[in-house]
C-alpha positions as CSV (number, residue, x, y, z in Angstrom):
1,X,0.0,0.0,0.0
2,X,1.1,3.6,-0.5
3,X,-0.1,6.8,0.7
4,X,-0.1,10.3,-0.6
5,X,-0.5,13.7,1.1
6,X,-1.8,16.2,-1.5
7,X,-2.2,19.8,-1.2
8,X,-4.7,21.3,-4.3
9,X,-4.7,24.9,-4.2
10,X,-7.3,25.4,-6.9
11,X,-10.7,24.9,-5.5
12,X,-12.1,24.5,-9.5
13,X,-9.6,21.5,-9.5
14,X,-10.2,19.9,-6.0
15,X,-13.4,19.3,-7.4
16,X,-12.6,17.4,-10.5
17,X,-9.8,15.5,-8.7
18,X,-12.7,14.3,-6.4
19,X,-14.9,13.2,-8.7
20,X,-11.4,11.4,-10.2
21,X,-10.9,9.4,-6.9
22,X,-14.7,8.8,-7.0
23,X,-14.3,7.1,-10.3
24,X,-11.5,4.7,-9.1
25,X,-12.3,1.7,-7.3
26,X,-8.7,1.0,-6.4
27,X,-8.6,3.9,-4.3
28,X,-9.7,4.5,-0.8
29,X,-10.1,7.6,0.8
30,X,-9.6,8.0,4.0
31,X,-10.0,11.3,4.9
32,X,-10.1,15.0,3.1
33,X,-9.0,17.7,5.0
34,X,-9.0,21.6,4.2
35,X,-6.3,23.9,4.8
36,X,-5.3,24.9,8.4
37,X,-4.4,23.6,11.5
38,X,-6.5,20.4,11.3
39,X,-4.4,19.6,8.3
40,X,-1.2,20.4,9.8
41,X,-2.3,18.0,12.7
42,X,-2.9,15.3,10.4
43,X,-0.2,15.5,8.4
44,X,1.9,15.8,11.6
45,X,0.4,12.4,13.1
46,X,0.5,10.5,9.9
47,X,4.9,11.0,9.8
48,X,4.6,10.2,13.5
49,X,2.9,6.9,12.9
50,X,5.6,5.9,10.0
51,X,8.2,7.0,12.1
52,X,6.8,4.2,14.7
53,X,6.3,1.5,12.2
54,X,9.3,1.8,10.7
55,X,11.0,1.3,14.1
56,X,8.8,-1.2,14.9
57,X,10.3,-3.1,11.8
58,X,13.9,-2.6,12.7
59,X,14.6,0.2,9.8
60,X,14.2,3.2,11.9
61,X,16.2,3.9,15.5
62,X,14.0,6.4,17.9
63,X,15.4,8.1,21.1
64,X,14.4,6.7,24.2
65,X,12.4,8.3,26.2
66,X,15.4,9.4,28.7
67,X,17.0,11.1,25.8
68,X,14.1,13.1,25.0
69,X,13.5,14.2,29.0
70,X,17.3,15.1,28.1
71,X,17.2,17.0,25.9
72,X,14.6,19.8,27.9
């Protein structure tokens, strides 16, 4: 599976890439949000959570959490 982040500034083109990802039964969305923070938020958690998995799979080495209490 892959996923893509997408930022359409055009609001004329946001709708026709809609109805696009309408038409394609291969793709699932899972969630559209507008600009601002909400986005930002998402955006934020969704690096967060690949950050995890790819540690969780052995190709990614996070700080513990004594070197993050550390680092304040």
């Amino acid at each position: 599976m892959a996923r893509y982040v997408l930022d359409i500034a055009d609001p004329g083109k946001r709708k026709l890439f809609d109805q696009l990802l309408k038409e394609l039964d291969f793709v699932e969305v899972v969630n559209i949000f507008k600009t601002g923070k909400k986005a930002q938020v998402a955006l934020e958690v969704m690096e967060a959570m690949e950050d995890v998995k790819a540690h969780l799979t052995g190709r990614k080495k996070l700080k513990s959490a004594k070197q993050l209490l550390d680092e304040l």
